[in-house]
C-alpha positions as CSV (number, residue, x, y, z in Angstrom):
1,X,0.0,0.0,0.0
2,X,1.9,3.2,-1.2
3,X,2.0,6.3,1.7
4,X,-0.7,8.6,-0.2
5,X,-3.6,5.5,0.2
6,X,-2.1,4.2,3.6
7,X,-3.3,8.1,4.5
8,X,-6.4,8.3,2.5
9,X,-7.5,5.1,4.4
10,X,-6.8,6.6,7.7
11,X,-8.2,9.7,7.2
12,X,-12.1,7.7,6.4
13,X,-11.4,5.5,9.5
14,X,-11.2,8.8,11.8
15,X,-13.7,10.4,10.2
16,X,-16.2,7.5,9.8
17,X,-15.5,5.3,13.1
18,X,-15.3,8.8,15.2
19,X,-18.1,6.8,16.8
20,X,-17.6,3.1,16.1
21,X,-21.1,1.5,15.7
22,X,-21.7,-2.0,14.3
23,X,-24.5,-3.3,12.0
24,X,-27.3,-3.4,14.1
25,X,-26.8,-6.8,16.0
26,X,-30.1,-8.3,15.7
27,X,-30.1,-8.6,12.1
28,X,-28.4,-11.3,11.8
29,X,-31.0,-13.2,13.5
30,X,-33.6,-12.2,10.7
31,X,-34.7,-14.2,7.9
32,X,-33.8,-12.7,4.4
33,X,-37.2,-11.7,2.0
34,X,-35.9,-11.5,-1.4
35,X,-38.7,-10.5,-4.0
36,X,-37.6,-10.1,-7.6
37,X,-39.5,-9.9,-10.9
38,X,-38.1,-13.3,-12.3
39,X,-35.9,-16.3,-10.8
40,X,-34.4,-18.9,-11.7
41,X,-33.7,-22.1,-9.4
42,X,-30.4,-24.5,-9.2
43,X,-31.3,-26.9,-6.5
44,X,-28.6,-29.2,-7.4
45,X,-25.8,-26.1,-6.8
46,X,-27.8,-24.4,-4.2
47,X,-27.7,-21.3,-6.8
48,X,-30.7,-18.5,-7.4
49,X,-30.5,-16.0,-10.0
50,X,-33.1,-13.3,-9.5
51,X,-33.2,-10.7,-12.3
52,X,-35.7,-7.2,-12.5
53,X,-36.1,-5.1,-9.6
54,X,-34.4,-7.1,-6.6
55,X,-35.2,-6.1,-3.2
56,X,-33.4,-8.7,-0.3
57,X,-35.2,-7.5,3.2
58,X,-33.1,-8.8,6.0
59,X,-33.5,-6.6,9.6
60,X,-32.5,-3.0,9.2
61,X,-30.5,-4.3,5.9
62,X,-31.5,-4.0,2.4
63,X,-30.1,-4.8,-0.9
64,X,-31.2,-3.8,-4.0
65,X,-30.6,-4.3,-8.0
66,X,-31.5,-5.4,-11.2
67,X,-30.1,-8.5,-10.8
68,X,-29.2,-10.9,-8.1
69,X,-27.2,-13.8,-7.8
70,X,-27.9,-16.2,-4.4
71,X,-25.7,-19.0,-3.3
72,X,-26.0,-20.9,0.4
73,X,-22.8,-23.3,1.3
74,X,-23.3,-26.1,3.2
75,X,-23.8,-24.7,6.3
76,X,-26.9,-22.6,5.5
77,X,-24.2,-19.2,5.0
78,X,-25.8,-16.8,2.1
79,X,-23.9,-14.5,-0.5
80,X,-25.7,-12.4,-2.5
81,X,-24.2,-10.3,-5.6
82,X,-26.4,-7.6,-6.9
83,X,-25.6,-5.9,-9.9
84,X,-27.1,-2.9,-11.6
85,X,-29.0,-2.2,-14.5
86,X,-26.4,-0.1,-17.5
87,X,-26.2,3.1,-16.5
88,X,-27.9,2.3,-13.1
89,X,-26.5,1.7,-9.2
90,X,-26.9,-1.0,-6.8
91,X,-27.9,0.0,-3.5
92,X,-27.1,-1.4,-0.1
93,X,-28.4,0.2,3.3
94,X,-28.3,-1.1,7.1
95,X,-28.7,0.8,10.5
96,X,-26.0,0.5,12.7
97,X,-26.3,-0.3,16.6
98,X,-26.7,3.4,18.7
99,X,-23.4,4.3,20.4
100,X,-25.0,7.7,22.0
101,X,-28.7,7.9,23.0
102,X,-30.7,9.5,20.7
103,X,-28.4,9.1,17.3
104,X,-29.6,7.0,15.0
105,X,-26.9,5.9,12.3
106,X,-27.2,4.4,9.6
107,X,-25.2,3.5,6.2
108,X,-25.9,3.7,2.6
109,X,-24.0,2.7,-0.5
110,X,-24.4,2.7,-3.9
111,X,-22.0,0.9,-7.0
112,X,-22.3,-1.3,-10.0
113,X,-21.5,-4.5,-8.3
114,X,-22.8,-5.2,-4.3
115,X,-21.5,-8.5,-2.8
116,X,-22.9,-9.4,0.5
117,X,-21.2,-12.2,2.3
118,X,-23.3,-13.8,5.7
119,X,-20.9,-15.6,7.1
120,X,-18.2,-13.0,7.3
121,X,-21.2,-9.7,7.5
122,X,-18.7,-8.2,5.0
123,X,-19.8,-6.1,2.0
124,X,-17.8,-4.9,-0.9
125,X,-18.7,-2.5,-3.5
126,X,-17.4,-1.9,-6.5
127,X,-17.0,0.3,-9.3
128,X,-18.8,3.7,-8.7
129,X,-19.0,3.0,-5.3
130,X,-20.2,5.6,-2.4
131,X,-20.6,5.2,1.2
132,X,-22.6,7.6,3.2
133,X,-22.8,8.0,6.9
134,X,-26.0,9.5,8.6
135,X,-26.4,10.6,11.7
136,X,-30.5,11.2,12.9
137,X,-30.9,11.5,8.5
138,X,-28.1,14.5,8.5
139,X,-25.3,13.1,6.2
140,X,-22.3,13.3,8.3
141,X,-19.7,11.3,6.4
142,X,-19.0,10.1,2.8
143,X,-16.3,8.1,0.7
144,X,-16.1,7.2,-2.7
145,X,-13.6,4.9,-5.2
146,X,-13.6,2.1,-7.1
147,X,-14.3,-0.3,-4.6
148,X,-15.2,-0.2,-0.8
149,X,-15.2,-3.2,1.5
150,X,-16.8,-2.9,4.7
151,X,-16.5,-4.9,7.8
152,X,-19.9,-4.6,9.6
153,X,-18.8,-7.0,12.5
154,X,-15.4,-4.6,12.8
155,X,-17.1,-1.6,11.8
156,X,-13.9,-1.1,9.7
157,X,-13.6,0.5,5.9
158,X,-10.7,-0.3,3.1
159,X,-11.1,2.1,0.4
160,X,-9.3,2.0,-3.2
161,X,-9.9,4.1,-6.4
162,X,-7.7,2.0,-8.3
163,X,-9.2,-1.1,-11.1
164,X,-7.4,-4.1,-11.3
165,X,-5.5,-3.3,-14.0
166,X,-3.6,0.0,-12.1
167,X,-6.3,2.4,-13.9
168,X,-8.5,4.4,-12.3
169,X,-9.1,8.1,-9.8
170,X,-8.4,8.6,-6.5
171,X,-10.2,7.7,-3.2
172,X,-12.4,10.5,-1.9
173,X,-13.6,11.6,1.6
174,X,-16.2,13.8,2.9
175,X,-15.5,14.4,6.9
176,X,-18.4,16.6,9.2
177,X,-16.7,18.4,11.9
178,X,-17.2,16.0,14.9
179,X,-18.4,18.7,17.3
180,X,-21.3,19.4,15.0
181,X,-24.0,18.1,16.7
182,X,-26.6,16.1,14.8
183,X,-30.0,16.9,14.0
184,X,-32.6,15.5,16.6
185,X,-34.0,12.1,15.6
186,X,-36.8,12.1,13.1
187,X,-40.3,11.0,14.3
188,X,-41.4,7.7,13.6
189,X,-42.5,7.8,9.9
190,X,-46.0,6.3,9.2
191,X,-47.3,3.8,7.0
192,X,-48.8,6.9,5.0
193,X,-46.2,8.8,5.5
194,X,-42.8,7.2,4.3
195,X,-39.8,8.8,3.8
196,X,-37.5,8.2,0.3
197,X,-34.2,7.3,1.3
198,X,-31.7,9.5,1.6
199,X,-29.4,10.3,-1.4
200,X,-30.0,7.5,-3.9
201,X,-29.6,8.0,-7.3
202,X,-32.3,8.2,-9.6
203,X,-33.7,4.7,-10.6
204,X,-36.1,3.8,-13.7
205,X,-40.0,3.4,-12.7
């Protein structure tokens, strides 16, 4: 890892785990609900391809996609890679266990490719990808590169802007000041009265 990234990475680690919060503990204890406009079944490989709108429920997480790709090993562990429609994002969102009373936070990321791995509760984005941090629904952090693993269990980040070939931008970082205080937590919203989620791209109907 050359000095410049080894930097880049440390800088989003004291901006983003200023408050280290894990994914919210109980999901992992929640079923998954995968609804999708097509699937196709490989009982023999224990392989599902899902394809046209893909929504995976599971908890406080959600995936979504045009296109989903579910495998189980043998001891019942799920991975999930969603891809996007051309032109289009993947989307990946999941609330984070409260580390100061009345601070909500959650996470929300965006790229090509999402892969979601049970077993290990790590995610990886890639190409295009963008991690925001919200505190009480004020954006308080964001990262962007080519691809973004995160650790849920560790709440740890590892962000690169470069391909595989050497190609590619730079890693970027958007760090609130920490003694901002964040906005009061939002009232319950109602089944009439849902709220979009916050900073997605725009997605066809």
């Amino acid at each position: 890892m050359s000095a410049g990234r080894l930097l880049l990475v440390l800088l989003a680690l004291a901006g983003l785990l200023a408050a280290p919060a894990r994914a919210e503990r109980a999901d992992r204890d929640k079923e998954a609900n995968v609804s999708a406009d097509h699937s196709t079944l490989d009982d023999l490989h224990q392989v599902e391809v899902l394809t046209g709108h893909v929504s995976l429920i599971k908890g406080t997480m959600r995936l979504g996609g045009d296109r989903m790709e579910h495998r189980q090993d043998e001891r019942g562990y799920q991975y999930y890679v969603v891809t996007a429609a051309p032109g289009e994002l993947a989307s990946f969102h999941e609330r984070r266990d409260p580390v100061r009373e009345g601070v909500e936070s959650t996470l929300d990321g965006y790229a090509e490719r999402i892969e979601y791995d049970d077993r290990t509760e790590r995610v990886i984005l890639y190409q295009r990808a963008v991690v925001k941090r919200f505190e009480n629904d004020e954006l308080r952090d964001e990262l962007s590169g080519t691809r973004v693993v995160y650790d849920a269990r560790k709440a740890s980040y590892d962000v690169d802007g470069r391909n595989v070939d050497g190609t590619g931008s730079r890693v970027h970082f958007r760090i609130a000041p920490r003694n901002a205080a964040p906005a009061p937590a939002p009232a319950p919203a109602t089944a009439a009265g849902l709220q979009p989620e916050r900073g997605a791209p725009q997605v066809r109907p």
